[in-house]
GUSE-951027 format. One line per 4 residues: number of its first residue (from 1); for each residue x, y negated, z negated of C-alpha. Coordinates in Angstrom, 2 decimals. Layout:
REM GUSE-951027
NUM	X Y Z; ...
***
This chain:
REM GUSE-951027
1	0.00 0.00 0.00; 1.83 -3.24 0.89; 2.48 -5.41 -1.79; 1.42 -9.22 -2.21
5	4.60 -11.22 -0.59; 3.17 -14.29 -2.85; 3.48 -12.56 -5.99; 5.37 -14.17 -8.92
9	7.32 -11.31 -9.85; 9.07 -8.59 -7.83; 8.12 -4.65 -7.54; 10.89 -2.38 -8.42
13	10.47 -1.75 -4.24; 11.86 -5.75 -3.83; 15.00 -5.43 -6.34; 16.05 -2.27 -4.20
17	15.33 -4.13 -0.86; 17.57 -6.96 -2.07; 20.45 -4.85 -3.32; 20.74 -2.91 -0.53
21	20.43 -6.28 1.34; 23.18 -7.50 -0.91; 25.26 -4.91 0.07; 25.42 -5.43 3.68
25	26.15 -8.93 3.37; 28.94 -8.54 1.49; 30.42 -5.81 3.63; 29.67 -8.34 6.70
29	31.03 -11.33 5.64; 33.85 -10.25 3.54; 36.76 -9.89 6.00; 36.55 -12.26 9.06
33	37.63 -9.13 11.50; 36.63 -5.50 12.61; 36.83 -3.02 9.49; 34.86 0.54 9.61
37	33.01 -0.24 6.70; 30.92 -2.75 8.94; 29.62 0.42 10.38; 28.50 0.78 6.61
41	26.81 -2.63 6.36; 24.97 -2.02 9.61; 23.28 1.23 7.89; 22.54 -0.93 5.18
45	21.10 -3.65 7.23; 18.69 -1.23 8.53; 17.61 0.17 5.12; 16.88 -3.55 4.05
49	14.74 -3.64 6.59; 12.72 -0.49 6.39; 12.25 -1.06 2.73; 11.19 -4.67 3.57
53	8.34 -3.11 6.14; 7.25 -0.30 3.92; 7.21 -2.51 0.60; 5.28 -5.36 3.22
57	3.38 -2.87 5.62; 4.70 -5.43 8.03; 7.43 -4.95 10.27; 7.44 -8.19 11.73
61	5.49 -10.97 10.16; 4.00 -13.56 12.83; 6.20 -16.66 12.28; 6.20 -18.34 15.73
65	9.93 -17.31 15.61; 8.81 -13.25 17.02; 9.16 -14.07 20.86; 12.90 -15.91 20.42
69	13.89 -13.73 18.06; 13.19 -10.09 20.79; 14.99 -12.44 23.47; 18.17 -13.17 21.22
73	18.57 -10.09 19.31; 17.74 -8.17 23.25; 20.92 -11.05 24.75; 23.02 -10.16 22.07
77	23.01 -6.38 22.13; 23.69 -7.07 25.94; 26.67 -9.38 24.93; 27.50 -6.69 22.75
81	27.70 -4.06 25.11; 29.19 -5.93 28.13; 32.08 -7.23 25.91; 35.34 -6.64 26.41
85	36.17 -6.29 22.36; 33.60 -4.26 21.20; 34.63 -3.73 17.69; 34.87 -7.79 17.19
89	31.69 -7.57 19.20; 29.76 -5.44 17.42; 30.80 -7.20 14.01; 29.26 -10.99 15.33
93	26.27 -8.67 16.32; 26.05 -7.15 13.00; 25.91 -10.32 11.70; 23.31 -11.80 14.10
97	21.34 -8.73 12.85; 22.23 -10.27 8.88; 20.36 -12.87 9.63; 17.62 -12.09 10.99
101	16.89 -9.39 7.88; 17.41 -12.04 5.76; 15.13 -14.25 7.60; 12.59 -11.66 7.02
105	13.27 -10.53 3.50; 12.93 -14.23 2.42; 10.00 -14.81 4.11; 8.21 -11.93 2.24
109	9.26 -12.23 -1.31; 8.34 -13.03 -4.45; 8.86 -16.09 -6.49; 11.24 -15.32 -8.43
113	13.45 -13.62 -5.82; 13.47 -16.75 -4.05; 14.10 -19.15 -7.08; 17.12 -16.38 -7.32
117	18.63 -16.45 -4.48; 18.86 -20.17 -4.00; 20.63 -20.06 -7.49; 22.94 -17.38 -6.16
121	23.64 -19.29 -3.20; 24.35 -22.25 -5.05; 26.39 -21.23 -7.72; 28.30 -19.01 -5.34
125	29.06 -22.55 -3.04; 29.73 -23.98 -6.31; 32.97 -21.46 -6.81; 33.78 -22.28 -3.34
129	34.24 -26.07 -4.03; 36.77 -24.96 -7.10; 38.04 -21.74 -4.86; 38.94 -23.74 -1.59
133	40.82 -27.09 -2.39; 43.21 -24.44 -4.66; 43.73 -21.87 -2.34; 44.23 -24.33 1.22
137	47.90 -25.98 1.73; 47.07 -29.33 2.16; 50.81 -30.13 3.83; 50.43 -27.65 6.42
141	48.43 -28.25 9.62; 46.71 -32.05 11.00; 46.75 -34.75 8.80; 43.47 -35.97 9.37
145	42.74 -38.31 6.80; 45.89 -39.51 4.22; 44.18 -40.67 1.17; 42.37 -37.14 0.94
149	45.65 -34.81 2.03; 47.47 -36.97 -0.52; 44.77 -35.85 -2.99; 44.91 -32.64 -2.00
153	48.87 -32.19 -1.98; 47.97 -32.92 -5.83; 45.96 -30.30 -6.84; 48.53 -28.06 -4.71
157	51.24 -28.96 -7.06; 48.66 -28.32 -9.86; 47.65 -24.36 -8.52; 50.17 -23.58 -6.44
161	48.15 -21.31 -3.10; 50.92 -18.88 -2.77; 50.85 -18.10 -6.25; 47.00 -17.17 -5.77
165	47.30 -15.59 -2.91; 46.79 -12.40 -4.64; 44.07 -13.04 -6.61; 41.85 -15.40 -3.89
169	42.89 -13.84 -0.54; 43.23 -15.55 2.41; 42.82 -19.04 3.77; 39.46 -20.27 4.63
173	39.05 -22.76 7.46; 38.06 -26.16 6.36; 35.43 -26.11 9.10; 33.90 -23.20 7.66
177	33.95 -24.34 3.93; 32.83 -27.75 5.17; 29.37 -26.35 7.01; 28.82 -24.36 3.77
181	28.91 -26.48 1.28; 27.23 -29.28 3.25; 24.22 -26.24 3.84; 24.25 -25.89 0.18
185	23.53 -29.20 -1.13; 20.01 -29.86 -0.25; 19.36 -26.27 -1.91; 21.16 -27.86 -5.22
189	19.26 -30.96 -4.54; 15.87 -28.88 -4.84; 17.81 -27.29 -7.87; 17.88 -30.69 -10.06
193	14.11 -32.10 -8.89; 12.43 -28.38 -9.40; 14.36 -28.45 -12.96; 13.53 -32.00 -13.74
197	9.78 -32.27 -12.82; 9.37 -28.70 -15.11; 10.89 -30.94 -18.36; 14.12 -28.71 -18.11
201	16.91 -31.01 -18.81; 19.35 -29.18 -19.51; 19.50 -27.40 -15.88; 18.63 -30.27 -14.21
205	21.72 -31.94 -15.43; 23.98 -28.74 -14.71; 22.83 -28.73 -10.92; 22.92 -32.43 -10.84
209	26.70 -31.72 -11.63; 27.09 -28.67 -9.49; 25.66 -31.28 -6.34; 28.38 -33.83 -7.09
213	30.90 -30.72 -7.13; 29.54 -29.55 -3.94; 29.89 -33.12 -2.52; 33.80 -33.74 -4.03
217	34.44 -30.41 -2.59; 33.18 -31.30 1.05; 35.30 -34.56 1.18; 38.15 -32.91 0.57
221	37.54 -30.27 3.41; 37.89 -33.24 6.25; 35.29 -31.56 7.52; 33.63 -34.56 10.33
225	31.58 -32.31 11.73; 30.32 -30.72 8.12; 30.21 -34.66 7.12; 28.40 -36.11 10.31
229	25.42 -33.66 9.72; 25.27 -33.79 6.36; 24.64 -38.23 6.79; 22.78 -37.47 9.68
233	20.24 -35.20 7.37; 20.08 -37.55 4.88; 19.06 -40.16 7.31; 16.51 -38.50 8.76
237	15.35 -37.18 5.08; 14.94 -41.27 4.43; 12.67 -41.20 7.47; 10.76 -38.58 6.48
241	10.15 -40.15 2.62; 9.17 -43.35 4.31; 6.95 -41.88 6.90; 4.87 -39.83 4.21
245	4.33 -42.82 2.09; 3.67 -45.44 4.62; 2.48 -43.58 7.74; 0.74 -40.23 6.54
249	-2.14 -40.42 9.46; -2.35 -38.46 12.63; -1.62 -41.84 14.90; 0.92 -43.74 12.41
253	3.04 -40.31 12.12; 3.23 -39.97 16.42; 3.86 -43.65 16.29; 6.07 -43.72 13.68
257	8.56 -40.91 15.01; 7.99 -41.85 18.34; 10.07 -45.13 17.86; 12.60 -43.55 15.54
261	13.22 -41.05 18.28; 13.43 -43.96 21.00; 16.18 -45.35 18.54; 17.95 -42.98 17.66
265	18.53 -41.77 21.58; 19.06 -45.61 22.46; 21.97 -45.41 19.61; 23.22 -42.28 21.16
269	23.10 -43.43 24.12; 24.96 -46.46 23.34; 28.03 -44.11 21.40; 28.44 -42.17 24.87
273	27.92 -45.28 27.53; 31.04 -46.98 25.58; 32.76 -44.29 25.64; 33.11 -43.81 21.94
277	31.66 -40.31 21.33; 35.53 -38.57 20.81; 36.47 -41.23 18.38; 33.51 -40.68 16.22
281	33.34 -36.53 16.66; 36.87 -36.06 16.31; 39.84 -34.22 18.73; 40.96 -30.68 18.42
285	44.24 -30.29 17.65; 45.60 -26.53 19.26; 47.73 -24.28 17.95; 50.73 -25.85 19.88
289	49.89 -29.34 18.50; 48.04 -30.93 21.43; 45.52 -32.62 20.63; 42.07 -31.86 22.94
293	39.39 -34.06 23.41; 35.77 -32.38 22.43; 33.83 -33.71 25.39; 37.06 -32.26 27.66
297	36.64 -29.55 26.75; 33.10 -29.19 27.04; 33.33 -29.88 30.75; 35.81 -27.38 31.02
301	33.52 -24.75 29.63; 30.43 -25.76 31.63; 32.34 -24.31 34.54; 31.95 -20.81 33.11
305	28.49 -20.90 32.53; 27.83 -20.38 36.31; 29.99 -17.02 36.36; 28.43 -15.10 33.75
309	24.58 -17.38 33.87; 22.45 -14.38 33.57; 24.27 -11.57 30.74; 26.96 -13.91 29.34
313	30.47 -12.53 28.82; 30.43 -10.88 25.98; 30.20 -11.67 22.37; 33.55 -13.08 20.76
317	35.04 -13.42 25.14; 35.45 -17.16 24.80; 38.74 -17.65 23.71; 40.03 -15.33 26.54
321	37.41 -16.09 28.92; 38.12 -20.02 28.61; 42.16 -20.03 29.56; 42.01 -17.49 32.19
325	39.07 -18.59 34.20; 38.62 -22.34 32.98; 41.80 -24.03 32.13; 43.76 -20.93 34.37
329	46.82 -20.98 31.42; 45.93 -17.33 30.43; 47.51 -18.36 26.55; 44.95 -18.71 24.35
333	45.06 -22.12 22.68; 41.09 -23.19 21.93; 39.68 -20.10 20.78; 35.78 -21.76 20.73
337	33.90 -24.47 22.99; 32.87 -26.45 19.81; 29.61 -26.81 21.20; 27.06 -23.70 20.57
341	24.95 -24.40 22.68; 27.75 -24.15 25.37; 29.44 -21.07 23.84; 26.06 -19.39 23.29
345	25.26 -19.58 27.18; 28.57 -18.47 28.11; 28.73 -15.48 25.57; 24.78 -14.52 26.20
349	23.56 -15.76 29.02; 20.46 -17.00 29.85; 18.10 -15.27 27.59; 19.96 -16.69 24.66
353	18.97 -20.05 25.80; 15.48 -19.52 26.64; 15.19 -17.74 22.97; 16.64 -20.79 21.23
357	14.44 -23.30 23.25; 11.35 -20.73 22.01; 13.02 -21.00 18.88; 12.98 -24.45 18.70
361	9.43 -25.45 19.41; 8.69 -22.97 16.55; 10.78 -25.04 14.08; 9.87 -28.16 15.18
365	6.01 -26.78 14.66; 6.98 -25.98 11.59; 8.61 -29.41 10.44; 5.32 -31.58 12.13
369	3.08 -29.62 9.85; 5.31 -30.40 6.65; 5.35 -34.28 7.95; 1.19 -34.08 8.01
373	0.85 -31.82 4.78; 0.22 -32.63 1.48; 1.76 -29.51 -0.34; 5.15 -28.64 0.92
377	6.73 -26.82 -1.74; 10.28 -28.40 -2.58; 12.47 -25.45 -1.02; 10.55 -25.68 2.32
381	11.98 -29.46 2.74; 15.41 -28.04 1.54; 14.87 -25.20 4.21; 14.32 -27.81 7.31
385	16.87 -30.19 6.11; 19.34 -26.91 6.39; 17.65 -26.62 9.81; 18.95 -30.04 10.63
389	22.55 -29.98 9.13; 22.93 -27.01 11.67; 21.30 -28.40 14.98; 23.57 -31.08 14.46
393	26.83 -29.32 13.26; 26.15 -27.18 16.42; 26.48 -30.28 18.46; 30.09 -30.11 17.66
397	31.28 -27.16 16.59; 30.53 -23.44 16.90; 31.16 -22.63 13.19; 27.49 -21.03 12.05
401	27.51 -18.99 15.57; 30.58 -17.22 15.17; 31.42 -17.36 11.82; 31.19 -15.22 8.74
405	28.47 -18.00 7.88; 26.19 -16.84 10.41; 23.98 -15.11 8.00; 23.04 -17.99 6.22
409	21.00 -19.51 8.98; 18.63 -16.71 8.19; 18.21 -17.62 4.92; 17.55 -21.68 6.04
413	15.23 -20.82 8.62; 13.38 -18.62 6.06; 12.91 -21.01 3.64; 12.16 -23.34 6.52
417	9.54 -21.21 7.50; 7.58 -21.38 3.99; 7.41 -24.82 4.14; 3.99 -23.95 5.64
421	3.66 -21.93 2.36; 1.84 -23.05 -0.45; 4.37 -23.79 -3.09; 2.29 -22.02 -6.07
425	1.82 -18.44 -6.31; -1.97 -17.77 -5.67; -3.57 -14.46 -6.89; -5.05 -13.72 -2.84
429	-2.70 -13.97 -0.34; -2.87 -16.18 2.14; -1.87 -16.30 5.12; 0.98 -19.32 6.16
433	-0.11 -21.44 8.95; -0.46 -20.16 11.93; 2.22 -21.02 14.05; -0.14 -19.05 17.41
437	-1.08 -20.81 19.79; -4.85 -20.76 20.34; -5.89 -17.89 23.21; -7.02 -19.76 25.78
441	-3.93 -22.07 25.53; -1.66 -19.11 25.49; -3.14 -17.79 28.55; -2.91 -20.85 30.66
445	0.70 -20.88 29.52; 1.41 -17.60 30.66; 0.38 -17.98 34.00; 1.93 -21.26 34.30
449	5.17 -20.16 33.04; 4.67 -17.36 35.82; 3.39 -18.82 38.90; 6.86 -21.53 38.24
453	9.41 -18.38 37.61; 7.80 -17.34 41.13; 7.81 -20.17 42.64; 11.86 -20.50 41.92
457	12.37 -17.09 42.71; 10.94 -17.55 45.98; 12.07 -20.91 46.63; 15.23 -19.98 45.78
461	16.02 -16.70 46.29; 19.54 -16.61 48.05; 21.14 -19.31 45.66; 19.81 -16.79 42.42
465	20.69 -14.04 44.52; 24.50 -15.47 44.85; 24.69 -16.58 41.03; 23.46 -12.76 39.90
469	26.18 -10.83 42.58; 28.55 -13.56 41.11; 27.96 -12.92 37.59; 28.16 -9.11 37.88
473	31.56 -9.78 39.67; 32.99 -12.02 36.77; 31.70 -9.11 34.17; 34.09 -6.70 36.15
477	37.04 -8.95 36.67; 36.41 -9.72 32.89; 36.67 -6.09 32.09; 39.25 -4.88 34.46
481	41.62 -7.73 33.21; 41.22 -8.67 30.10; 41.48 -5.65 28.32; 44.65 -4.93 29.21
485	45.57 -9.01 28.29; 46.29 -9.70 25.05; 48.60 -11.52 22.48; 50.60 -8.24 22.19
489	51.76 -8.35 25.46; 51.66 -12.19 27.00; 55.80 -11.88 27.53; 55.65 -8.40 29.16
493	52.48 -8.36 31.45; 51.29 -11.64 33.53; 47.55 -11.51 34.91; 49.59 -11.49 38.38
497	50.70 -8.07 37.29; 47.29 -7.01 35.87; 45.46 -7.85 39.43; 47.78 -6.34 41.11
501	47.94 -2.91 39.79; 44.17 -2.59 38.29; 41.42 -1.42 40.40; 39.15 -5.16 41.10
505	37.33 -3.30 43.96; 33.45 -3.67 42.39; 34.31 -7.23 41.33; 35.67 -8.38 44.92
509	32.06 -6.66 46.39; 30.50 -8.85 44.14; 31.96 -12.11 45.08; 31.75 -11.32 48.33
513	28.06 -10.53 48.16; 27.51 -13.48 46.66; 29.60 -15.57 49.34; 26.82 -13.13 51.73
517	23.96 -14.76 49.91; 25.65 -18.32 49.85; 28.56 -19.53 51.09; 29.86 -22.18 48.82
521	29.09 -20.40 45.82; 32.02 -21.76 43.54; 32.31 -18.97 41.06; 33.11 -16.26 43.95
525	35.50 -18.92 45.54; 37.38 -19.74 42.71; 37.63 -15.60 41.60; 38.54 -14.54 44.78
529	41.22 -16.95 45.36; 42.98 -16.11 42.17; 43.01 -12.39 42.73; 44.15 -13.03 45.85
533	46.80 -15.57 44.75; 47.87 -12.56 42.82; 48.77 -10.49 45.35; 50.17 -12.85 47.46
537	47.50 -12.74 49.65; 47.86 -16.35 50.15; 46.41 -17.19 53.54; 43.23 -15.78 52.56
541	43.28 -17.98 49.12; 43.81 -20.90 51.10; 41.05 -20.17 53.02; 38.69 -19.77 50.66
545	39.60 -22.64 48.55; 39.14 -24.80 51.89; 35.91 -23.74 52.28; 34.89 -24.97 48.29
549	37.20 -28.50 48.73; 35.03 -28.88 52.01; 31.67 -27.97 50.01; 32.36 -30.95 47.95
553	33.71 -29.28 44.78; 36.09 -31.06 42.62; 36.40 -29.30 39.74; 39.68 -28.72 38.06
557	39.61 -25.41 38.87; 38.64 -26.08 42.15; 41.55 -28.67 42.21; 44.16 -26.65 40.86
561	43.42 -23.35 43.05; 43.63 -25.24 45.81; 46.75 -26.82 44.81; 48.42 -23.30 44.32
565	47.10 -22.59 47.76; 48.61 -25.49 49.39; 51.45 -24.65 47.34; 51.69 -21.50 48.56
569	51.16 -22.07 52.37; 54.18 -24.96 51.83; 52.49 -28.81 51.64; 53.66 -30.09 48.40
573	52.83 -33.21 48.96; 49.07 -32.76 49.26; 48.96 -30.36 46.66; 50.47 -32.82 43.81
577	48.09 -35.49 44.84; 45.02 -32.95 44.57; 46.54 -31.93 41.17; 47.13 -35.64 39.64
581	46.20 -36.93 36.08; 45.51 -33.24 35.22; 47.20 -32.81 31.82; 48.11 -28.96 31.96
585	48.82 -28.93 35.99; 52.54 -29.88 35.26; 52.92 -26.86 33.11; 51.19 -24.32 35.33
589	53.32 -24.92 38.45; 56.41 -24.75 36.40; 55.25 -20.78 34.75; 54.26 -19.96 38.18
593	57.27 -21.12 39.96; 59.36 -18.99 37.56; 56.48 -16.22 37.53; 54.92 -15.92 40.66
597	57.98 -16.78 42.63; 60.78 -16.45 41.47; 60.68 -13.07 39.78; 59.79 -11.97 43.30
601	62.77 -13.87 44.39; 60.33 -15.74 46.85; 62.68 -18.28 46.57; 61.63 -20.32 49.21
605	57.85 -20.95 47.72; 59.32 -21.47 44.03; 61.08 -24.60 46.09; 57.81 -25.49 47.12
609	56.72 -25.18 43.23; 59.55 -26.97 41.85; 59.28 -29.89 44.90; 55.63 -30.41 43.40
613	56.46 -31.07 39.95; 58.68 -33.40 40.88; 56.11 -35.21 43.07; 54.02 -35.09 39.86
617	57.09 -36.06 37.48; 60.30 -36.99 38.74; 62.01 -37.36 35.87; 61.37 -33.44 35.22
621	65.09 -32.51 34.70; 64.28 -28.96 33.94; 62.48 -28.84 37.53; 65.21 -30.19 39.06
625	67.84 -28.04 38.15; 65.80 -25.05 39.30; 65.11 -26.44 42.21; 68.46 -26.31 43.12
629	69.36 -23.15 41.60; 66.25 -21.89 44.32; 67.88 -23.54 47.16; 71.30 -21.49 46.30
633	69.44 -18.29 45.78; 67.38 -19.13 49.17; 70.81 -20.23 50.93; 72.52 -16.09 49.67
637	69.49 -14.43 50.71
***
């Protein structure tokens, strides 16, 4: 008999559910890699959930989140499969499994579970403000902000991290603490009101301290992303008070939000039209010590998002994926896009996006309902301002997506979600607003969404038809190379020596179907050419990279293929003035006339190499002298 998810106190059933649950978290989130005891958590995952149902009678409570939830978890066990790392894959799947469990298991307790686990979860953030400014060496890495690194170098003299090492483990990234502990402070927020408004002093004042903790604990992370959303939420929570006092009505709440959204996007718009937006969302500083601008990078990424637009790469691809097939320096530097959006379309595909738009209207359903309602219970508003610190984290970084923090987002949405919940426990259960659409609206929705997918498949056909053959011919190039391409082996196997002696048969019929289908298809140009490159098959790289530089593409990777063409086919000269004011295209043509060239003693094209990096740089002294250490070696042969 399934037992009342509004109860006050918990069955026997629910404690069992939740330690189980507890279980597979830990075992999920405790190391950030591949260990065979995430096999363990999975099991356990699973058990959480049956218990859940059987204890509920419900596998899968109607929440508006149902249809983007089947699309996402159906994207990522595709991503999953398709990957070239399983084992790292199947961990971030695990842990998109985690969350939505939790999402669940939140959604259908009792009261006291859930007063439980936001104390857990803020008490165990709590730790983490103590635990991370000990254990992180504040004179190693960027100095991002001095006042707070000279803080920091403080409390290193004070607790010594190597000394700890043994006891605290390993370093935590100060993204990752940073998007924690700004997630946990509206929860410690909620904390101090509930405690107040009951008369309980005494706890109010101890989470009152705990949020100050939380908050000296974040500023010392450097965290801009973590801090950006966290102002941003409060902002918008300052909205939302004023709103509900002065403009509770139907019309005053569309009018209301329809000119804070108007300027908010004119503000926006402003940042990005002055060309401000990197200043204020910070650079990414790489493992070498460059420093990256975000919104570079982004652009660099949207190019994959054509080659794999339908079944993504693979979960946990990116940071391979990106140099060899978006920046083409095959080194990993940038191991995320530091956009989620972004990386989610690239790892997933198009399903993942779809599910997060249906996602999305759900949410924001949820939140107008709390605007117009006059009993939200407190952790419902904590719930949807987690929502927000994360839409607007993900702006900027990938952290919740790919971290070990990813199964917290199941416990925001879920207490998200019951802010359509009554806040008091009733004796009859009721049902949470319905989030359904009303039948007839449904149906007209289905058919419209139907008669447009038809109308684009028909209309067009052969450009869908080239992106699919495309995207199955990046997933086999992915395969075939990358899993033999790895940090253990950068110095003793190139990707030139991967193409040539690995079978790229089914991913060359791809491109070339796609090329069948439509003949400027950029994905299928740009592949080809560098297999081809490869194997010194350069006529035919030149003339495919013609044939996308006459289709108007001027991508970097269009502009640097094309370069190594011309390169190749001997016209420096118009190959340095393709490849101009592109930061890495200096380094490239040096590796690959040492590479490429000259290890084949095809002395005569490493001249050609050498000759452009000079056009690019003619002070290169390093180019120079091998470009006359070429000419001798060309002059003996």
């Amino acid at each position: 008999m399934p037992v009342n998810s509004t109860s006050t106190h918990p069955q026997p059933l629910e404690w069992l559910e939740w330690g189980v649950l507890l279980a597979a978290l830990i075992s999920l989130t405790i190391s950030r890699s591949y260990h065979s005891y995430v096999l363990l958590g999975f099991g356990l995952l699973t058990a959480a959930f049956i218990l859940r149902s059987f204890r509920t009678g419900n596998f899968f409570p109607k929440t508006g989140l149902g249809p983007g939830i089947a699309l996402f978890l159906i994207s990522a066990i595709i991503a999953s499969w398709i990957s070239f790392d399983q084992k790292s894959a199947f961990l971030q799947f695990a842990r998109i499994l985690a969350a939505i469990v939790l999402f669940y298991s939140i959604i259908e307790s009792s009261a006291l579970i859930r007063q439980l686990v936001i104390i857990a979860f803020v008490l165990g953030v709590a730790i983490l403000a103590i635990y991370w400014p000990i254990q992180h060496d504040f004179g190693a890495g960027t100095i991002k902000f001095d006042l707070i690194n000279s803080l920091g170098q403080k409390i290193n003299k004070a607790f010594s991290p190597s000394s700890l090492s043994t006891l605290i483990g390993t370093d935590i990234h100060p993204n990752v603490a940073g998007i924690t502990l700004a997630l946990a402070n509206p929860f410690a927020v909620y904390l101090t009101w509930d405690y107040w408004k009951k008369g309980k002093s005494i706890p109010a004042f101890l989470f009152g301290g705990i949020t100050v903790l939380i908050l000296a604990g974040l500023l010392l992370t450097s965290s801009r992303g973590a801090w950006l959303s966290l102002i941003a939420t409060t902002l918008l929570v300052g909205l939302v008070i004023i709103q509900r006092k002065w403009f509770s009505e139907g019309p005053g709440i569309i009018l209301f939000w329809g000119s804070a959204l108007i300027i908010i996007a004119i503000f926006i718009a402003a940042i990005y039209l002055t060309e401000n937006l990197d200043q204020i969302i910070g650079n990414i500083p790489d493992p070498t010590g460059t420093i990256v601008s975000r919104t570079a990078l982004w652009g660099n990424s949207l190019t994959l998002i054509p080659a794999y637009f339908f079944t993504g790469s693979g979960l946990t691809t990116f940071k391979m994926v990106y140099p060899a097939y978006a920046t083409l320096t095959p080194v990993p530097n940038i191991f995320y896009s530091h956009n989620s959006l972004i990386e989610i379309w690239i790892q997933q595909g198009i399903l993942a996006v779809i599910a997060l738009i249906l996602g999305a209207i759900a949410v924001i359903y949820w939140g107008w309902n709390a605007l117009s309602s006059e009993h939200v219970p407190a952790y419902g508003w904590a719930g949807l301002a987690g929502i927000c610190i994360v839409v607007i984290h993900s702006m900027i970084d990938v952290t919740v997506y790919v971290g070990r923090t990813l199964p917290l987002l199941g416990m925001i949405l879920g207490f998200a979600y019951l802010s359509n919940r009554p806040a008091a426990p009733i004796a009859i259960e009721q049902p949470a607003l319905s989030t359904q659409s009303p039948k007839k609206v449904g149906v007209a929705l289905t058919i419209s969404l139907f008669s447009l997918t038809l109308f684009i498949l028909l209309f067009f056909y052969q450009p869908l038809m080239s992106v699919w053959y495309a995207n199955l011919g990046s997933l086999f190039q992915t395969r075939g190379e990358l899993k033999y391409y790895g940090s253990n082996n950068f110095a003793d196997l190139s990707m030139d020596q991967i193409r040539r002696s690995t079978d790229l048969s089914q991913a060359e019929n791809g491109f070339n179907q796609a090329l069948n289908y439509y003949n400027s298809n950029a994905t299928a140009l740009h592949r080809l050419t560098q297999i081809e490159m490869s194997r010194r098959e350069f006529n035919l790289a030149l003339e495919h990279m013609a044939t996308a530089w006459d289709s108007g593409h001027r991508d970097d990777v269009t502009r640097l293929l094309y370069s190594d063409a011309l390169v190749a086919d001997g016209q420096p000269s118009p190959a340095a003035d393709i490849i101009r004011n592109i930061p890495r295209a200096e380094g490239r043509l040096m590796y690959q006339a040492w590479y490429r060239y000259r290890h084949d003693q095809d002395y005569m094209r490493s001249i050609y190499a050498w000759q452009t990096v000079l056009l690019l740089n003619p002070d290169n002294q390093q180019a120079q002298h091998w470009l006359e250490e070429a000419q001798k070696r060309l002059d003996q042969q």
